[in-house]
C-alpha beads as a LAMMPS data file, in Angstrom:
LAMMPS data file: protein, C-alpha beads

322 atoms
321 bonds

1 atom types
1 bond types

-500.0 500.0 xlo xhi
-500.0 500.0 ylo yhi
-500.0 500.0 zlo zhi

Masses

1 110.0

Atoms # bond

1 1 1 -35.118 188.900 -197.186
2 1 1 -35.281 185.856 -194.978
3 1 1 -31.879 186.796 -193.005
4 1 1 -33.899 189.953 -191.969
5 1 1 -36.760 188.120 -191.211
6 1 1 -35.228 185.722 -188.362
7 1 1 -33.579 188.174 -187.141
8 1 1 -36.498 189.658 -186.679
9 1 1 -38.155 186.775 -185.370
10 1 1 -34.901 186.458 -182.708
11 1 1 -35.835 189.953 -181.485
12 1 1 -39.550 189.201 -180.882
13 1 1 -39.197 186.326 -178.967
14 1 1 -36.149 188.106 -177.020
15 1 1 -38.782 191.333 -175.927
16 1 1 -42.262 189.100 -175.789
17 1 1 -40.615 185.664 -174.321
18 1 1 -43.018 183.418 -175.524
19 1 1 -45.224 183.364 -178.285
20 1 1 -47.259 181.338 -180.473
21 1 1 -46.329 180.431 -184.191
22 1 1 -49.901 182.084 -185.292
23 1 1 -48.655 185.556 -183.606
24 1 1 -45.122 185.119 -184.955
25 1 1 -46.961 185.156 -188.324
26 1 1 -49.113 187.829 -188.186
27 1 1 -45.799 190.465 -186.627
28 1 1 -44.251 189.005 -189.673
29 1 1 -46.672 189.309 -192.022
30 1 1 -45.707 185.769 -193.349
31 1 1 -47.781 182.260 -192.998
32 1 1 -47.432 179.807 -189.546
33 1 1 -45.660 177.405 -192.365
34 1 1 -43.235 179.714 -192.789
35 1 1 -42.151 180.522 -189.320
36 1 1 -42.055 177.095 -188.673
37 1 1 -39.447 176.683 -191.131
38 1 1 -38.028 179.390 -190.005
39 1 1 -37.454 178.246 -186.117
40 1 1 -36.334 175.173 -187.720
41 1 1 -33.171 176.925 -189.557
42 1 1 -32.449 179.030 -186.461
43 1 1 -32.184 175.475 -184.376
44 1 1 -30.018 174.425 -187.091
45 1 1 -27.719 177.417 -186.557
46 1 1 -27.493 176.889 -183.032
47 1 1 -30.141 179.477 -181.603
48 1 1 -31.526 177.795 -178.332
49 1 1 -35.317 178.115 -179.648
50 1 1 -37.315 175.491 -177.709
51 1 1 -41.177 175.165 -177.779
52 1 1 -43.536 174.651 -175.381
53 1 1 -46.727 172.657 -175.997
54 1 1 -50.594 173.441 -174.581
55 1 1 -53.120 176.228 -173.980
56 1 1 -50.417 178.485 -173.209
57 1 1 -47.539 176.845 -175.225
58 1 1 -45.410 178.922 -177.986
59 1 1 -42.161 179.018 -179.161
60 1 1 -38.991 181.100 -176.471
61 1 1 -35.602 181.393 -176.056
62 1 1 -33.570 180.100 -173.380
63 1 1 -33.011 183.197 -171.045
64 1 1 -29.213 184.991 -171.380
65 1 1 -29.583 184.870 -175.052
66 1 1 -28.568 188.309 -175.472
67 1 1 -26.215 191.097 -176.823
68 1 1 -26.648 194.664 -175.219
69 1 1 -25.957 198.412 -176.856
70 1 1 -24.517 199.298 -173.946
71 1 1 -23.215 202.912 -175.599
72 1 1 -27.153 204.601 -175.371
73 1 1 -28.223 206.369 -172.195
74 1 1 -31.764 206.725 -171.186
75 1 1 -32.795 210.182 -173.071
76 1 1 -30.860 208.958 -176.351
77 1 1 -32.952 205.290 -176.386
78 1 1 -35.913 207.577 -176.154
79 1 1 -35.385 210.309 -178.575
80 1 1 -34.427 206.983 -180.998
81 1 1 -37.855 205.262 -180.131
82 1 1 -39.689 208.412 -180.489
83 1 1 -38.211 209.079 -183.923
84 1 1 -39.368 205.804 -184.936
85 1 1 -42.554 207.028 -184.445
86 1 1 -42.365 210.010 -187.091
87 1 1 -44.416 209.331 -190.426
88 1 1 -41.500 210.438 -192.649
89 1 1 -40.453 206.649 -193.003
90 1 1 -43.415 205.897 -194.362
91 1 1 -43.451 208.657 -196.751
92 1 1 -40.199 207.184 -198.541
93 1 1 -41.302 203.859 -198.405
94 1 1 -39.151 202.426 -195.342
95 1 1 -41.534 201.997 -192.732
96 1 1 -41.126 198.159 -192.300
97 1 1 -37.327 199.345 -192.330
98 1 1 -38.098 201.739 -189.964
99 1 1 -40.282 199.096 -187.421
100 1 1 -37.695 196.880 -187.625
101 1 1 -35.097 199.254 -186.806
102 1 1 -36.195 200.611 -183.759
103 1 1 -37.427 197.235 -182.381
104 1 1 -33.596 196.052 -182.811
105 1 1 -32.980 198.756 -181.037
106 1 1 -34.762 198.179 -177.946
107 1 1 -33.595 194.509 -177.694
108 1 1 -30.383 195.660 -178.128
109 1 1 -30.545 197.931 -174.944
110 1 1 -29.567 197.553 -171.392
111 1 1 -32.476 195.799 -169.619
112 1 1 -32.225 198.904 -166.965
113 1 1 -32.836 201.211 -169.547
114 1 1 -35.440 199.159 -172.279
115 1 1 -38.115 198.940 -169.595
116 1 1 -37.658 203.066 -168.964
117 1 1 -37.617 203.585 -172.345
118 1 1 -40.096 201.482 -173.658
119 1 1 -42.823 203.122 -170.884
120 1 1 -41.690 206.304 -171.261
121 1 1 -41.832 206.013 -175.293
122 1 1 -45.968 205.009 -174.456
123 1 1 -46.930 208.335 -172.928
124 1 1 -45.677 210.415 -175.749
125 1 1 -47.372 210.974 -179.157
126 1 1 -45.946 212.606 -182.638
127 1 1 -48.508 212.956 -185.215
128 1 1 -51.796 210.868 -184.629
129 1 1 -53.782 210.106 -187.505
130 1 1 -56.554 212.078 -186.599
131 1 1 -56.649 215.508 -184.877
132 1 1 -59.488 216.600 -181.760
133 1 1 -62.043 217.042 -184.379
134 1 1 -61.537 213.150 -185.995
135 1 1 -60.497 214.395 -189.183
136 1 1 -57.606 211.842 -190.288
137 1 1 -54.679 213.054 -191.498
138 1 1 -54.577 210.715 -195.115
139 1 1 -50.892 209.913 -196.481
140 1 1 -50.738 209.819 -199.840
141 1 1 -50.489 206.459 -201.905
142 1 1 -47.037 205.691 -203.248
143 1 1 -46.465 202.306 -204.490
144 1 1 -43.704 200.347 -202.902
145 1 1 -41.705 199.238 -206.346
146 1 1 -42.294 203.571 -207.215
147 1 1 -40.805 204.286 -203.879
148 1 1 -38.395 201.741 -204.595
149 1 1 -36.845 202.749 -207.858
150 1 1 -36.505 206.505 -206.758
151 1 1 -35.000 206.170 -203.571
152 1 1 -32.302 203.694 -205.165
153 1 1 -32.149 206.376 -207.987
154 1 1 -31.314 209.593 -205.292
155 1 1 -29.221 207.532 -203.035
156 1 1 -27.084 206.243 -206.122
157 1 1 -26.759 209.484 -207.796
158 1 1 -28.087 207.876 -210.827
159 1 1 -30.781 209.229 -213.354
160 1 1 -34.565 208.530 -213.058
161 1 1 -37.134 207.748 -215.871
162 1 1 -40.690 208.908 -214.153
163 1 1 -43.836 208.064 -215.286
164 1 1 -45.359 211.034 -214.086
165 1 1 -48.967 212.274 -214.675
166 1 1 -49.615 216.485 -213.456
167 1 1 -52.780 216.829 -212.207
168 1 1 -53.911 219.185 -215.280
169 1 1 -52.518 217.040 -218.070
170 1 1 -52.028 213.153 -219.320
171 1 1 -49.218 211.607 -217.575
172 1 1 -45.598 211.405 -219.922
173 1 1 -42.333 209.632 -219.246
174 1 1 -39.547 211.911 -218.721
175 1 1 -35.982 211.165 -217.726
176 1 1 -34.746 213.553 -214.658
177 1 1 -31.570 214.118 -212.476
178 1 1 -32.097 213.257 -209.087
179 1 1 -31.574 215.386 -206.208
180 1 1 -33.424 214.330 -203.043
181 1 1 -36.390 213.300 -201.466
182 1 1 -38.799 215.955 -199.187
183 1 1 -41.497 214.667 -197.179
184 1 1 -44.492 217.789 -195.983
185 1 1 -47.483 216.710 -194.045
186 1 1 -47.445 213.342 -195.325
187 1 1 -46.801 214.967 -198.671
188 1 1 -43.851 213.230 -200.538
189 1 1 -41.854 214.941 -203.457
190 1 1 -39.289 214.279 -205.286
191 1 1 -36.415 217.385 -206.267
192 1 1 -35.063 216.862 -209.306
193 1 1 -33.456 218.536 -212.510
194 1 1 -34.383 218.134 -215.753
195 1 1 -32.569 219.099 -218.728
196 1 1 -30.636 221.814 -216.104
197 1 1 -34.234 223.567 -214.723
198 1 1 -34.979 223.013 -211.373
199 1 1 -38.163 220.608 -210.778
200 1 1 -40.204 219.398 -207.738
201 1 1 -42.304 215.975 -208.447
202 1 1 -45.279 215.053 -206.021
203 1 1 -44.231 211.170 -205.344
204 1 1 -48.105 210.231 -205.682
205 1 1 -48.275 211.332 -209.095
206 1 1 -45.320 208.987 -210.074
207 1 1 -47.353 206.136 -211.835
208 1 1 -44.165 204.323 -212.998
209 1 1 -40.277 204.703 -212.105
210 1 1 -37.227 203.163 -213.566
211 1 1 -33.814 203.837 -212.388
212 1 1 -30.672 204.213 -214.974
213 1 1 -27.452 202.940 -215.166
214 1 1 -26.324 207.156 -216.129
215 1 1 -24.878 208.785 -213.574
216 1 1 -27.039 212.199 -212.645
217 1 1 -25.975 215.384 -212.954
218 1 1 -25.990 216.672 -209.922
219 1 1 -23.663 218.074 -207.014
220 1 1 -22.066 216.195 -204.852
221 1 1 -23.410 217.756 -202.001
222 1 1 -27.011 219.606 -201.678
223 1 1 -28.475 221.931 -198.926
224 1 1 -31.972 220.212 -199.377
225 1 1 -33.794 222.790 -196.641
226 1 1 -32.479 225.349 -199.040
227 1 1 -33.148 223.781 -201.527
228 1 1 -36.886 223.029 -200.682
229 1 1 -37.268 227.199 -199.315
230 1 1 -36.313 228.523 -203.071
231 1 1 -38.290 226.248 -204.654
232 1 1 -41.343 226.993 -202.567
233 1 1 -40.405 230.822 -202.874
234 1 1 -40.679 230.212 -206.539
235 1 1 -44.302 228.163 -206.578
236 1 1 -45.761 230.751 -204.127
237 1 1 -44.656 233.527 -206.883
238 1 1 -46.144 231.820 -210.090
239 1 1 -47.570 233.708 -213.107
240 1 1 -51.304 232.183 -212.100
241 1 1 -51.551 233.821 -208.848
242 1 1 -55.003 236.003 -208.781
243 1 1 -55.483 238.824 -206.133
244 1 1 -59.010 238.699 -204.355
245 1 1 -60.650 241.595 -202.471
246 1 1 -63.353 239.814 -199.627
247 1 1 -65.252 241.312 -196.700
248 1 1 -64.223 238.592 -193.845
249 1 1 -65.527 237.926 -190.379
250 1 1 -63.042 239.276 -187.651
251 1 1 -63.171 235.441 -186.040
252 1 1 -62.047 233.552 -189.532
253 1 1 -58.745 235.965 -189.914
254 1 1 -56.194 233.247 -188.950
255 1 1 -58.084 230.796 -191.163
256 1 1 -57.818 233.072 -194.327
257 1 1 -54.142 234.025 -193.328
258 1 1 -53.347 230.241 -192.902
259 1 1 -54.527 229.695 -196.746
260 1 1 -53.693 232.468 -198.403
261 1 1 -49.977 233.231 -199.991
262 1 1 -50.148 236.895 -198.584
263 1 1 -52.267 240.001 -197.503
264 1 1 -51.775 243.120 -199.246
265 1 1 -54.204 245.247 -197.638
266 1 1 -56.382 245.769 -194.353
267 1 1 -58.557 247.652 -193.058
268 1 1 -61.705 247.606 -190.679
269 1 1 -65.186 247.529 -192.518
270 1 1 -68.110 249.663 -191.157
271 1 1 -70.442 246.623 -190.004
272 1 1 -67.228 245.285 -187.501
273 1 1 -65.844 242.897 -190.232
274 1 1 -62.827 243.185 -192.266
275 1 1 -61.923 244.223 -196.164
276 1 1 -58.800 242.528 -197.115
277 1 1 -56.698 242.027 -200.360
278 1 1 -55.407 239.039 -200.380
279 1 1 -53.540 236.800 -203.202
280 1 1 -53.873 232.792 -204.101
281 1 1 -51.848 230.547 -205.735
282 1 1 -54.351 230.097 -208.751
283 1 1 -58.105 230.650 -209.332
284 1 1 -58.743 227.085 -207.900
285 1 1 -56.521 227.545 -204.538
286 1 1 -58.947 231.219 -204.403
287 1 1 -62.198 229.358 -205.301
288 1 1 -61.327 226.440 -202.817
289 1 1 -59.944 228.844 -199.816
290 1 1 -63.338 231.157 -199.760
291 1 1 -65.594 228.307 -199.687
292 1 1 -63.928 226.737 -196.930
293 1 1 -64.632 229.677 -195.061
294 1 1 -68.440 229.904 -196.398
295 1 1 -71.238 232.736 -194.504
296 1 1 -67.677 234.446 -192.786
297 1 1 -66.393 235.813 -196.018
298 1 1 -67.752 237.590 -199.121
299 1 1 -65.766 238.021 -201.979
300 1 1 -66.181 241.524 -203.522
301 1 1 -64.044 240.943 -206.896
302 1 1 -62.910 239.420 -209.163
303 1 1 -66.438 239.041 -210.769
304 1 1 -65.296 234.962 -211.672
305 1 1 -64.599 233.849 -208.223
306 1 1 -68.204 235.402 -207.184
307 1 1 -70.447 233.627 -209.778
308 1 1 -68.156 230.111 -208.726
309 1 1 -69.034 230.737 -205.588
310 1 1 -72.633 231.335 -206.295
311 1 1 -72.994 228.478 -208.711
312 1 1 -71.616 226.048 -205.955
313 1 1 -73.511 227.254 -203.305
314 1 1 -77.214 227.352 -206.053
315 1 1 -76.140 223.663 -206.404
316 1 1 -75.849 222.793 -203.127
317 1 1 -79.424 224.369 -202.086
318 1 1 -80.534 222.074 -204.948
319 1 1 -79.345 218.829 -203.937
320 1 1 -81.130 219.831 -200.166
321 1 1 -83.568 221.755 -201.692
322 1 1 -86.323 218.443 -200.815

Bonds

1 1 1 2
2 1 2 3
3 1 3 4
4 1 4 5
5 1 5 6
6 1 6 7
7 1 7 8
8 1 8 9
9 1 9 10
10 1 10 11
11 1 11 12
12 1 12 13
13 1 13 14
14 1 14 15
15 1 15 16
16 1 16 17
17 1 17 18
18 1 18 19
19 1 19 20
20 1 20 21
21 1 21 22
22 1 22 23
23 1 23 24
24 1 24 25
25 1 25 26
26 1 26 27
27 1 27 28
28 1 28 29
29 1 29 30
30 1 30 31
31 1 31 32
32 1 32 33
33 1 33 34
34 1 34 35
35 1 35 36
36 1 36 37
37 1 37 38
38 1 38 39
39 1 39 40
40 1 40 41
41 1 41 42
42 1 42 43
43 1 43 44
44 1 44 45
45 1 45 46
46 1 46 47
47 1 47 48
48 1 48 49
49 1 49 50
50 1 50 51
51 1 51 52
52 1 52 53
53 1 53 54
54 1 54 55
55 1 55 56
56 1 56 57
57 1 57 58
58 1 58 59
59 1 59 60
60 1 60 61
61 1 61 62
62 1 62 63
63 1 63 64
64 1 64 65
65 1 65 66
66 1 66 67
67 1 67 68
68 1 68 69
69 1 69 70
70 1 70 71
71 1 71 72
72 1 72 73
73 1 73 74
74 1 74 75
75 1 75 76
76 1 76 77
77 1 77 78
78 1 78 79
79 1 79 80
80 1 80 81
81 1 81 82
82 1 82 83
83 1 83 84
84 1 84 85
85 1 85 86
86 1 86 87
87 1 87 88
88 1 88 89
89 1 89 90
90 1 90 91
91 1 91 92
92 1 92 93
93 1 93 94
94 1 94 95
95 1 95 96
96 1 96 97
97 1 97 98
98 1 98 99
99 1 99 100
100 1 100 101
101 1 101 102
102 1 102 103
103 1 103 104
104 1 104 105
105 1 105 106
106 1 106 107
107 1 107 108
108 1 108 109
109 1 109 110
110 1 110 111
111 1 111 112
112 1 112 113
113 1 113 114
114 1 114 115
115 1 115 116
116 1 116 117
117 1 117 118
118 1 118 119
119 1 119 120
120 1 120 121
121 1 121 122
122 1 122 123
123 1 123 124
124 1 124 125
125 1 125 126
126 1 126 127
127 1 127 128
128 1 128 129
129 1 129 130
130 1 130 131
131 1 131 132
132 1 132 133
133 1 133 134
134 1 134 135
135 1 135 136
136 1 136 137
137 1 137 138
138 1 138 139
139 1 139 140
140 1 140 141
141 1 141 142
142 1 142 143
143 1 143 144
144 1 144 145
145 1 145 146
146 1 146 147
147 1 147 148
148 1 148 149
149 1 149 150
150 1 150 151
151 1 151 152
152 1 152 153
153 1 153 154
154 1 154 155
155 1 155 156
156 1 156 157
157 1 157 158
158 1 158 159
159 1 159 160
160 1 160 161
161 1 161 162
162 1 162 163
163 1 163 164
164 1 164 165
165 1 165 166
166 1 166 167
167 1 167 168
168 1 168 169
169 1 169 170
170 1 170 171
171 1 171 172
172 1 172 173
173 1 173 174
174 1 174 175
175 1 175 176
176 1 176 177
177 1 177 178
178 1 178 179
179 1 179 180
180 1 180 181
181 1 181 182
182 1 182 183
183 1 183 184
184 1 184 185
185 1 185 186
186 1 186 187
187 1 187 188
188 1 188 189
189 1 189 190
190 1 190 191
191 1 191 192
192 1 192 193
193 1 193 194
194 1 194 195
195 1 195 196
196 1 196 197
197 1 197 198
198 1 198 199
199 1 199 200
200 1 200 201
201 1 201 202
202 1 202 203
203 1 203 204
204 1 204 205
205 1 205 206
206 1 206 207
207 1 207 208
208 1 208 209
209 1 209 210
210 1 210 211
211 1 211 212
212 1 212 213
213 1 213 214
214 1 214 215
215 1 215 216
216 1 216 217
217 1 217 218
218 1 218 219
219 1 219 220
220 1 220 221
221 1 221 222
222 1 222 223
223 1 223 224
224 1 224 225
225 1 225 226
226 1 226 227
227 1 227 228
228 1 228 229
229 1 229 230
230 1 230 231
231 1 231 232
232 1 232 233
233 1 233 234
234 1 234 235
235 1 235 236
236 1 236 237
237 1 237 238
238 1 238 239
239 1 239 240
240 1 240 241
241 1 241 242
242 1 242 243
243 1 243 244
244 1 244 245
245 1 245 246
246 1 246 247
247 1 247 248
248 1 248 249
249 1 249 250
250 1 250 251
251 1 251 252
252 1 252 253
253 1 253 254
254 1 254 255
255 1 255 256
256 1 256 257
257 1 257 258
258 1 258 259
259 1 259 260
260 1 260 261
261 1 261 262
262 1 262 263
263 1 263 264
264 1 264 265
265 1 265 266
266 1 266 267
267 1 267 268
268 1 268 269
269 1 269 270
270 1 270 271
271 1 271 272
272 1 272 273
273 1 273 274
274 1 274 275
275 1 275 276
276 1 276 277
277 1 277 278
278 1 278 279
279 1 279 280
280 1 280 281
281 1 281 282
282 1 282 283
283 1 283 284
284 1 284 285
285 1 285 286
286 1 286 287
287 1 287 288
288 1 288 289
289 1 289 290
290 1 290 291
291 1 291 292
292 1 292 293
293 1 293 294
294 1 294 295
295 1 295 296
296 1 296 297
297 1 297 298
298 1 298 299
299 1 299 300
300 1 300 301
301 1 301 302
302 1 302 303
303 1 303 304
304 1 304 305
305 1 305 306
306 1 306 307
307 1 307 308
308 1 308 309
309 1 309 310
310 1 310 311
311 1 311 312
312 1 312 313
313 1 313 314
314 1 314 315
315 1 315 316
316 1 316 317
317 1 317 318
318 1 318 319
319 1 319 320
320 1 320 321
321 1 321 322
């Protein structure tokens, strides 16, 4: 909306002081015609925007231009500007809400406390994209008119037509209560009902969503952590689980424990290494999880899981085989 956008534009001048019409743009994400126009209405309004021509020219307000949050001490601007830099926002589809938000929020502060707070929000990091090793942590995809239609749907209490495709089968409209929305490592998902059975939707798999003018069943008020614990309770105790008996090195323990949905039995092996039972979600969460951990582990049974491994590993040697 163009209100949002000069106010925006207000704010950026108020924190940078003076910029050019090409950098307004690109913080904007809108053309240099545009902000023009847009400088031009806020003169009209009475903002004191004035420009300054040259090398070093740009657009600035006149100094005292200002309204101040006075109510926010030091630790409370902080713990606001290092929220803004969770990846939840982004999840749901609000992180231009979110970048907005927080840079109102530091123009709206004291000037004692925006210059603390805006250093001491540069030395602290939540979630990089990439871990010691460079392997980036990937969001999934959601599309912003998805994201759109089923946050309007859970925040209105109204019910949700999904387009939704499950990774084993074709995708199939279906028409679902609303609950609320659960963001896990950069994992969105959706909790719904449908037809009075509890279901959990992963938000990338939502190909289409259209919000209705029904009201949802639903109650008015939800215990979402709850919520979220049962269902996961339930999905860790589905009828595909398969149990797996492996000979594992000592040094990969924490990485089968971290994978694995439990270990039934343990016991020392007599070459140092370890003979566990352990159980996976499904024979592709078991087939994935033993790879990962490749020469450290050997499963012993089921007789499946062995030859997958076997055939993965023949076709690998193939491929390098020259």
């Amino acid at each position: 909306m163009r209100a949002d956008r000069l106010v925006s534009l207000v704010l950026l001048l108020r924190r940078h002081g003076r910029l050019t019409a090409e950098t307004l743009a690109r913080e904007l994400e809108v053309s240099t015609r545009t902000v023009l126009r847009d400088i031009e209405a806020l003169s009209a309004a009475g903002v004191p925007v004035y420009a300054e021509r040259g090398r070093h020219g740009g657009f600035s307000l006149l100094p005292g231009f200002q309204t101040e949050l006075t109510g926010l001490n030091h630790d409370e601007a902080l713990a606001l500007l290092i929220a803004g830099s969770r990846r939840g926002a982004q999840a749901f589809g609000l992180g231009s809400a979110l970048a907005s938000a927080m840079l109102k929020v530091v123009d709206a502060l004291p000037g004692s406390h925006r210059d603390i707070a805006s250093d001491a929000a540069q030395r602290l990091l939540i979630d990089p994209e990439a871990d010691l090793l460079s392997r980036r942590q990937v969001a999934e995809e959601v599309s912003d008119a998805v994201m759109a239609e089923v946050r309007r749907a859970v925040l209105a209490g109204n019910k949700l037509r999904v387009h939704y495709a499950p990774w084993d089968q074709g995708p199939e409209w279906r028409t679902v209560d609303p609950i609320g929305l659960v963001t896990v490592r950069d994992q969105g998902y959706l909790l719904a009902t449908r037809s009075g059975a509890d279901r959990t939707y992963r938000l990338s798999r939502i190909l289409a969503a259209e919000e209705l003018d029904e009201p949802a069943e639903r109650p008015d008020q939800v215990d979402l952590g709850q919520a979220w614990q049962e269902r996961s309770t339930r999905f860790r105790a589905g009828d595909d689980q398969v149990s797996v008996l492996l000979r594992l090195n000592p040094t990969r323990r924490e990485e089968l424990v971290g994978t694995a949905l439990a270990v039934l039995a343990e016991e020392p092996d007599a070459d140092g290494w370890l003979r566990l039972e352990v159980t996976f979600q499904d024979q592709r969460h078991a087939e994935w999880a033993l790879w990962q951990l490749g020469a450290g582990a050997e499963a012993l049974t089921p007789q499946w899981l062995r030859t997958a491994l076997r055939d993965r590993a023949a076709a690998l040697a193939v491929r390098y085989e020259t």
